[in-house]
N, CA, C and O atoms as a DFTB+ gen file, in Angstrom:
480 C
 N C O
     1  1     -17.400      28.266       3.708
     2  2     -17.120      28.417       2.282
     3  2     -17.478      27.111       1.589
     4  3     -16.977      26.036       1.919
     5  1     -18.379      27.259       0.601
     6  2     -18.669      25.854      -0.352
     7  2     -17.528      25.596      -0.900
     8  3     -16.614      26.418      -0.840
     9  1     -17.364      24.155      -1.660
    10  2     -16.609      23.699      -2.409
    11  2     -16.349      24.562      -4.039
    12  3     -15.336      24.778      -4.705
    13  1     -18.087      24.950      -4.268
    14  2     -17.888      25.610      -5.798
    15  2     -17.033      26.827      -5.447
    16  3     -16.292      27.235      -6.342
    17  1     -17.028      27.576      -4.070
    18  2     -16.020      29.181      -3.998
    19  2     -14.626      28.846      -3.660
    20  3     -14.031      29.838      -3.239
    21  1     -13.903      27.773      -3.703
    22  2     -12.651      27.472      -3.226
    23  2     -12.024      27.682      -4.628
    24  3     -12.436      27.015      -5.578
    25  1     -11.087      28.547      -4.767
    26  2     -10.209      28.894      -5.592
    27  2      -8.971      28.011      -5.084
    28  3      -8.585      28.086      -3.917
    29  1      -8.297      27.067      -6.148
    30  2      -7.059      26.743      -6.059
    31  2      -6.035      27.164      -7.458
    32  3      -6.184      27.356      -8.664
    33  1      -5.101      27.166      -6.602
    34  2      -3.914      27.708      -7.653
    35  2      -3.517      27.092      -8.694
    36  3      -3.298      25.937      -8.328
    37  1      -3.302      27.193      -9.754
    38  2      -2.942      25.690     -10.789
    39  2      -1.535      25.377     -10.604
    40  3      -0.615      26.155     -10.354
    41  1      -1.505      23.834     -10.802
    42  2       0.058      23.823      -9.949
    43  2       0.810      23.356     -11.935
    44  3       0.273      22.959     -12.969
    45  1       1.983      23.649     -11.605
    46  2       2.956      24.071     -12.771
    47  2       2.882      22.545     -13.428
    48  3       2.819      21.646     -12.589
    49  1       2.882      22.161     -14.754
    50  2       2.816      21.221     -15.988
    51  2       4.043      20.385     -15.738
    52  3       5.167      20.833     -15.514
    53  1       3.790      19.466     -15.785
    54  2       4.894      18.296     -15.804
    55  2       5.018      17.214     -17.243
    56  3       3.973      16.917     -17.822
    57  1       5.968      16.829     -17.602
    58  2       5.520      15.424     -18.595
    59  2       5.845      14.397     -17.998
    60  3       5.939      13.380     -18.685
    61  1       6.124      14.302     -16.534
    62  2       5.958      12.875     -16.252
    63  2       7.288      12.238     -16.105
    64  3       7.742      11.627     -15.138
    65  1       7.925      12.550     -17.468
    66  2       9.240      11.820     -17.288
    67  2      10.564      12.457     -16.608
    68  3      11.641      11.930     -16.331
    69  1      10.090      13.789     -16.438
    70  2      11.266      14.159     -15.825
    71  2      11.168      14.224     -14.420
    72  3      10.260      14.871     -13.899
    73  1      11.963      13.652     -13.790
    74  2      11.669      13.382     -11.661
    75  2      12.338      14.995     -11.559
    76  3      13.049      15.735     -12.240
    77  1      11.566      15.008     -10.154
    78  2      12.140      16.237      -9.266
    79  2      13.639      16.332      -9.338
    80  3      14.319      15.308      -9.400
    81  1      14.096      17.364      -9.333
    82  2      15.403      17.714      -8.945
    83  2      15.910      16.907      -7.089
    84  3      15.221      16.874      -6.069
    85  1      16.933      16.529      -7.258
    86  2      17.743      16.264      -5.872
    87  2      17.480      16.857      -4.916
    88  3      17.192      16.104      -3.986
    89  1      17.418      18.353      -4.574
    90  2      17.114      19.078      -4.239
    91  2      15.927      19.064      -3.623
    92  3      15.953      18.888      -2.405
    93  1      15.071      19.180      -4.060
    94  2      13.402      19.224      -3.933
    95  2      13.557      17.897      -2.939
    96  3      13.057      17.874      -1.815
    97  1      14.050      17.185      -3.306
    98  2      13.887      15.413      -2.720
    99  2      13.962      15.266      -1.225
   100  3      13.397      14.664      -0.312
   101  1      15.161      16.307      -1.475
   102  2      17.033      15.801      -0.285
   103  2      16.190      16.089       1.130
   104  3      16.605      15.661       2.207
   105  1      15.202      16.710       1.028
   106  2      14.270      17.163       2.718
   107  2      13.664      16.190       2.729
   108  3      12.953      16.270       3.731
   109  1      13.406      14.927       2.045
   110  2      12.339      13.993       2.491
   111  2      13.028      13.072       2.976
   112  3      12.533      12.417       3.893
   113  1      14.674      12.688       2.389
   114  2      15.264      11.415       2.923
   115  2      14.964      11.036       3.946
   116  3      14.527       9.891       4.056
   117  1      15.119      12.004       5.221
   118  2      15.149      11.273       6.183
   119  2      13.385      11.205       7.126
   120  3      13.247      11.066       8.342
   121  1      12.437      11.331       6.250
   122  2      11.343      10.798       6.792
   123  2      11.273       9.479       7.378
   124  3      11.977       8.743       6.686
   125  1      10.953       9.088       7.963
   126  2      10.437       7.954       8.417
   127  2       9.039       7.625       7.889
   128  3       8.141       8.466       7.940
   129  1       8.814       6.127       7.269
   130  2       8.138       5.404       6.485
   131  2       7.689       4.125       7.488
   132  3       8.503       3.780       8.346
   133  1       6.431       3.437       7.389
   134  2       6.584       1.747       7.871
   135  2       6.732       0.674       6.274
   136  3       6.140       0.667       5.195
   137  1       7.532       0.097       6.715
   138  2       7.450      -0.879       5.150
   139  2       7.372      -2.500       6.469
   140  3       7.915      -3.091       7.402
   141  1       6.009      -2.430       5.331
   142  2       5.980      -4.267       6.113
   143  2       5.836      -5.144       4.459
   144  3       5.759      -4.677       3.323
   145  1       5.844      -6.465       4.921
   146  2       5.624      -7.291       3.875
   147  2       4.882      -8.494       4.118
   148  3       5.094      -9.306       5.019
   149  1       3.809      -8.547       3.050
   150  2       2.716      -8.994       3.552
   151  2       2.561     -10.607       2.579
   152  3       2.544     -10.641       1.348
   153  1       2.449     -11.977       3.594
   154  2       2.659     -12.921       2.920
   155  2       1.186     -13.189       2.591
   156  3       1.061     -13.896       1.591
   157  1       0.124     -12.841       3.126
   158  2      -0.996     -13.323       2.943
   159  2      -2.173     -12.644       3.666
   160  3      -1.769     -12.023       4.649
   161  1      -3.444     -12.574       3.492
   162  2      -4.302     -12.304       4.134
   163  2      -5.768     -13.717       3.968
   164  3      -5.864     -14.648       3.169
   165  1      -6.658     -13.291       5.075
   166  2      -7.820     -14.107       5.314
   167  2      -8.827     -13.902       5.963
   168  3      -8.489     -13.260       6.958
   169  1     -10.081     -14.120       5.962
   170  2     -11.444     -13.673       6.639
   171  2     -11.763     -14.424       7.564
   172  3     -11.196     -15.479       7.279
   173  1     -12.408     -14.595       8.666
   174  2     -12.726     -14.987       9.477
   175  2     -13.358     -14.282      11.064
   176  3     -12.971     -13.298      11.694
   177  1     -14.910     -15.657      11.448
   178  2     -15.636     -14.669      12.396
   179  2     -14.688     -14.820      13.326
   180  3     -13.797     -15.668      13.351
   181  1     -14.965     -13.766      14.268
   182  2     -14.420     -13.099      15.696
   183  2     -14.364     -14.826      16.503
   184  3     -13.417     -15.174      17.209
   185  1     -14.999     -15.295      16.344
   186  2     -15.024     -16.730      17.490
   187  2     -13.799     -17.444      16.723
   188  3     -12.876     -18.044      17.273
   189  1     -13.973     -17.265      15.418
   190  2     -12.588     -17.934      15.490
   191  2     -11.297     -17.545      15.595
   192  3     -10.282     -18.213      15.789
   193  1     -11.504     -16.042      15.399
   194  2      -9.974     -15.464      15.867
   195  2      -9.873     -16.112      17.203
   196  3      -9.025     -16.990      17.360
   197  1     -10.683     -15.752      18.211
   198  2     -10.635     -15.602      19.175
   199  2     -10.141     -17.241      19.943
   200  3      -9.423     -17.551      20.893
   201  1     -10.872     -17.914      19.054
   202  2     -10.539     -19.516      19.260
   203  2      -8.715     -19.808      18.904
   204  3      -8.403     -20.996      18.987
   205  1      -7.556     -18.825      18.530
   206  2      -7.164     -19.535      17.734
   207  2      -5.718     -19.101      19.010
   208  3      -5.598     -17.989      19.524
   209  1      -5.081     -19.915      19.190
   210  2      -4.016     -20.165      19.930
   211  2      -2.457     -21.144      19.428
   212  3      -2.129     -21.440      18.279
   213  1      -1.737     -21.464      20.698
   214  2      -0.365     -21.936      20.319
   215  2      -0.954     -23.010      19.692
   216  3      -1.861     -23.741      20.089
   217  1      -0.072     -23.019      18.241
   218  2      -0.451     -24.549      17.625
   219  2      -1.617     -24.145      16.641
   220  3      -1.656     -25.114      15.883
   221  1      -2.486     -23.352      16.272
   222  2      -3.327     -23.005      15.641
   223  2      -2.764     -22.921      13.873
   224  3      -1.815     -22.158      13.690
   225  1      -3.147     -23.438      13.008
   226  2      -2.515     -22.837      11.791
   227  2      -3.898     -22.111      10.985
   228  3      -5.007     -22.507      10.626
   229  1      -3.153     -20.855      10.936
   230  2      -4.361     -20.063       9.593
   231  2      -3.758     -20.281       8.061
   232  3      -2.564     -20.297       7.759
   233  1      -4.988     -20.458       7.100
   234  2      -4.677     -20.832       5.944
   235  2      -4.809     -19.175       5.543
   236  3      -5.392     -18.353       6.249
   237  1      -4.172     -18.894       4.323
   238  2      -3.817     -17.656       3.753
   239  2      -4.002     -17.919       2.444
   240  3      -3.804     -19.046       1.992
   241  1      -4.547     -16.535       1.433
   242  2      -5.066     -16.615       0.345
   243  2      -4.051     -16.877      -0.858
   244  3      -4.229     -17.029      -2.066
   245  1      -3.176     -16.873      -0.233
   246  2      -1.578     -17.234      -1.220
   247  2      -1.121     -18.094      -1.231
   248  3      -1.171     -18.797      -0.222
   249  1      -0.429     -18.511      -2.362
   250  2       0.006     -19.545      -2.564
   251  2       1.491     -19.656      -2.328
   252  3       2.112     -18.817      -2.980
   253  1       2.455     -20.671      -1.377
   254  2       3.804     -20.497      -1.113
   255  2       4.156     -20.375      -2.264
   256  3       3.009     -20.133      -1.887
   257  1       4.698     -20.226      -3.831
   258  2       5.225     -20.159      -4.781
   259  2       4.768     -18.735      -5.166
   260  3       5.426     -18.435      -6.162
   261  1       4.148     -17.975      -4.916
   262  2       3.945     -16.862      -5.338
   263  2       4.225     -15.516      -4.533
   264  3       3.922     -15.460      -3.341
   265  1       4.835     -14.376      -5.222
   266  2       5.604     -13.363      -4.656
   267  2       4.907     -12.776      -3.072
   268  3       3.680     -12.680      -3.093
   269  1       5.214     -12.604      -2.482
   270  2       4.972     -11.377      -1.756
   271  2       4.992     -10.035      -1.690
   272  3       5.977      -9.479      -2.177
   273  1       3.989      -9.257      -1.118
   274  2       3.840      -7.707      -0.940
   275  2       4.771      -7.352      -0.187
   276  3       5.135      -7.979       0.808
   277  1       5.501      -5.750      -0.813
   278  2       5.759      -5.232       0.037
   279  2       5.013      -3.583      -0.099
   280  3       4.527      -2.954      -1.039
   281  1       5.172      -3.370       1.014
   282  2       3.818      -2.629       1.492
   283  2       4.583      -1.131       2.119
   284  3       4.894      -1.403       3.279
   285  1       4.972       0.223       1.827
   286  2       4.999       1.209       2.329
   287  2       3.933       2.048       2.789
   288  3       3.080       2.474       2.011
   289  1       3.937       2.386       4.393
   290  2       2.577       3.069       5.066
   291  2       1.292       2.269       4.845
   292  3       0.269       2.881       5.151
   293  1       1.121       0.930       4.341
   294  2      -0.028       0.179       4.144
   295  2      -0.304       0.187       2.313
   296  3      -1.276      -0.483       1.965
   297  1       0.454       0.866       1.228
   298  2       0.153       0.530       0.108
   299  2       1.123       0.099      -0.636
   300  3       2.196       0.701      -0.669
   301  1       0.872      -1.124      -1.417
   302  2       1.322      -2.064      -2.196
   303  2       2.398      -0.878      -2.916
   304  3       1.908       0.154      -3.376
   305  1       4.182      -1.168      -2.977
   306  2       4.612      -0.722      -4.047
   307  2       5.677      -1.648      -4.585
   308  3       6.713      -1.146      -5.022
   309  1       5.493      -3.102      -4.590
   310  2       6.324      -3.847      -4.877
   311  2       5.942      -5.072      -4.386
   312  3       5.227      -5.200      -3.392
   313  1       6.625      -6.469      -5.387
   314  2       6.356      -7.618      -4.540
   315  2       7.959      -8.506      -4.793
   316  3       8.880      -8.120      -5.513
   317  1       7.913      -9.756      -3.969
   318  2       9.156     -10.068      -4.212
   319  2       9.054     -11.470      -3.586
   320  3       8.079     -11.936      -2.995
   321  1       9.985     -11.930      -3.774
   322  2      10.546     -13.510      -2.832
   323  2      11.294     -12.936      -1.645
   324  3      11.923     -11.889      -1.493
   325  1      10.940     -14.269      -0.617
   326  2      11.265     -14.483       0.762
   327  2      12.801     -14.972       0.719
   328  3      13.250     -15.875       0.015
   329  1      13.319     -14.373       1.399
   330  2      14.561     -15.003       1.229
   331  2      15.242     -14.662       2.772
   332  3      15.084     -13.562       3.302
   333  1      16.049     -15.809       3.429
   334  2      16.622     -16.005       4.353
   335  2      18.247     -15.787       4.835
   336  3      19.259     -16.409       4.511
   337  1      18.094     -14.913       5.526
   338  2      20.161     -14.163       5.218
   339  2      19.958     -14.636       7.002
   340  3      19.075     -14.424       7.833
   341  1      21.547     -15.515       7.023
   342  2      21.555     -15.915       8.336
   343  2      20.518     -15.958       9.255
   344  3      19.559     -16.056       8.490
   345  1      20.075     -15.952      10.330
   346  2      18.787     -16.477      10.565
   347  2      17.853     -15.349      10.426
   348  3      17.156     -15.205      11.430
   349  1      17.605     -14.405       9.367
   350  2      16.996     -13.340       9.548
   351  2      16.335     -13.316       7.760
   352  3      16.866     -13.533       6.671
   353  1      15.145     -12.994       8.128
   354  2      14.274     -13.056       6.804
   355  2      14.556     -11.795       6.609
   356  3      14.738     -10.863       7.393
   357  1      14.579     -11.921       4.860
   358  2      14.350     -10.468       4.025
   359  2      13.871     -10.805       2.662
   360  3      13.773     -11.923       2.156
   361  1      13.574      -9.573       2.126
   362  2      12.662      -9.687       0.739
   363  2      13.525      -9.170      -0.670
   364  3      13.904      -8.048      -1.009
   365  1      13.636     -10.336      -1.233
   366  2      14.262      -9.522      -2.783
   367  2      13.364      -9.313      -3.562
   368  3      12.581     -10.211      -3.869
   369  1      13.276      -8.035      -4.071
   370  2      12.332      -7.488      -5.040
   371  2      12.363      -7.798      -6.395
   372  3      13.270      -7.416      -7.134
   373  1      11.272      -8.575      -6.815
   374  2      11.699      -8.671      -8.345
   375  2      10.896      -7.937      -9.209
   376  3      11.155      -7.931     -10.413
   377  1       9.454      -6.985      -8.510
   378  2       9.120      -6.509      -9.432
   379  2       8.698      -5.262      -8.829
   380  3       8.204      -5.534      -7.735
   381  1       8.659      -3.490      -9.146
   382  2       8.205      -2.758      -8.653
   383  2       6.844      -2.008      -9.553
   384  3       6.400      -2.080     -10.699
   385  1       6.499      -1.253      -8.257
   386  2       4.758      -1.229      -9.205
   387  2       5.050       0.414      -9.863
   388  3       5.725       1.272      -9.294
   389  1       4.407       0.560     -11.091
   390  2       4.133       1.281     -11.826
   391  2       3.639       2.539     -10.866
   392  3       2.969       2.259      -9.873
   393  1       4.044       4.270     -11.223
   394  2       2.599       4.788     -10.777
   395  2       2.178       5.058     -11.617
   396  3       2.515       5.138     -12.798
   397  1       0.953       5.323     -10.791
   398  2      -0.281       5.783     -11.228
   399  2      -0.886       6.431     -11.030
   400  3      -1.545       6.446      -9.990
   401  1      -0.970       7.522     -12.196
   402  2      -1.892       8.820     -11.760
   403  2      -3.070       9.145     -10.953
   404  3      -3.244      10.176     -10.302
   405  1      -4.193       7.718     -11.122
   406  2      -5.574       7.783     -10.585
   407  2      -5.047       7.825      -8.929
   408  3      -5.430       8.668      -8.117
   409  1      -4.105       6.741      -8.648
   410  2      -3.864       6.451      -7.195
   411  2      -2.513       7.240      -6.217
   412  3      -1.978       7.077      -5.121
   413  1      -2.410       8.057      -7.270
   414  2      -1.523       8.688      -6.060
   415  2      -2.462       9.771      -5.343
   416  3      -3.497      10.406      -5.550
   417  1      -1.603       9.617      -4.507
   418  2      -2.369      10.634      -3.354
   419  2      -4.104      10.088      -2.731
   420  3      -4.860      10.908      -2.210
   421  1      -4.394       8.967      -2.870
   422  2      -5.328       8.054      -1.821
   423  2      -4.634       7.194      -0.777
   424  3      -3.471       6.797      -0.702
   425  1      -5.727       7.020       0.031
   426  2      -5.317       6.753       1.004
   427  2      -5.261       4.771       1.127
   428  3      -4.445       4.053       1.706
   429  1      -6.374       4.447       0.391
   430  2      -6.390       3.010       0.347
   431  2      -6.821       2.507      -1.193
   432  3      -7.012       3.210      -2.186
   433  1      -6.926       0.775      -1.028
   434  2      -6.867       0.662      -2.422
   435  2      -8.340       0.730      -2.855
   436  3      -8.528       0.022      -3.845
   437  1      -9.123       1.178      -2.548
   438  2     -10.381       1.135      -2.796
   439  2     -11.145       2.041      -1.923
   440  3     -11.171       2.058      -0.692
   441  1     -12.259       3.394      -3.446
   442  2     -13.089       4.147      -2.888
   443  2     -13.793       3.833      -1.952
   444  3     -14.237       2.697      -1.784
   445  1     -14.084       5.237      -0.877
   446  2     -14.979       4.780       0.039
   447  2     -16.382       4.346      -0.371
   448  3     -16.950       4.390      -1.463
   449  1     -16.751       3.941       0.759
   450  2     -18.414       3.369       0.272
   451  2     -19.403       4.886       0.391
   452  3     -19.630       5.628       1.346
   453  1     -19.780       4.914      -0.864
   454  2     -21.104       5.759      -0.543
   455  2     -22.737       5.356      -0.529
   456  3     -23.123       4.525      -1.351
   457  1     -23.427       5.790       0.153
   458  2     -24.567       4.849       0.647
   459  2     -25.609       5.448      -0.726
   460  3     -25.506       6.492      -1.371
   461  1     -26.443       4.508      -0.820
   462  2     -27.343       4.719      -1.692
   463  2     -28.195       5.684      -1.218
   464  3     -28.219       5.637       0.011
   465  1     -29.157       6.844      -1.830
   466  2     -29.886       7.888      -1.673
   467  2     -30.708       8.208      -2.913
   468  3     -30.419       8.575      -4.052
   469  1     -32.109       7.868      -2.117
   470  2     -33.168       7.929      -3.405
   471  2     -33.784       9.305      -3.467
   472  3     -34.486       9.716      -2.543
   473  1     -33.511      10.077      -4.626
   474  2     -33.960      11.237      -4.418
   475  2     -35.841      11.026      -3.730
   476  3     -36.581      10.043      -3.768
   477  1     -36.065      12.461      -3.147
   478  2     -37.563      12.837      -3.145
   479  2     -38.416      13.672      -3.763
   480  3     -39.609      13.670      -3.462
């Protein structure tokens, strides 16, 4: 079946501001999610990963004064300060992210690559 013969159903009008009922919700609580939090990222060739051992320091694209990601299933929905509760790190959130219509329901933060194709 092509894409142009796929009939889909139209799904029912929302304005946005009103959230799902409790109800609708109450089956997702107990999903399981990964939430990591991400202080930094950086590029580098394979020889130097590979070079890099006890005692090694990697520099990171962040700056210590500036928030950190926190990250559900791998996408950004919040950032926050590091903060230290008895010897155990955790994150206070000071700001959460907006949604957004374009990006819900993708998978990463950026379209895939499509290759160039010169007609004939």
């Amino acid at each position: 079946m092509s894409p142009e013969e796929l009939e889909l159903a139209p799904l029912p009008a929302t304005d946005g501001a009103t959230a799902p009922s409790g109800g609708d919700l109450a089956r997702l609580f107990d999903v399981t999610v990964e939430l990591s939090v991400e202080v930094g990222r950086t590029r580098m060739t394979l020889g130097q990963a590979l070079s890099l051992g006890p005692g090694s320091v990697v520099a990171l694209n962040r700056s210590a004064r500036e928030p950190v990601d926190l990250l559900v299933n791998g996408k950004q929905v919040a950032r926050g300060e590091v903060v230290v509760i008895d010897d155990d790190f955790g994150l206070r959130i000071t700001e959460v992210n907006e949604l957004d219509d374009e990006s819900e329901g993708e998978g990463g933060d950026e379209p895939p690559a499509v290759p160039d194709v010169e007609a004939a």
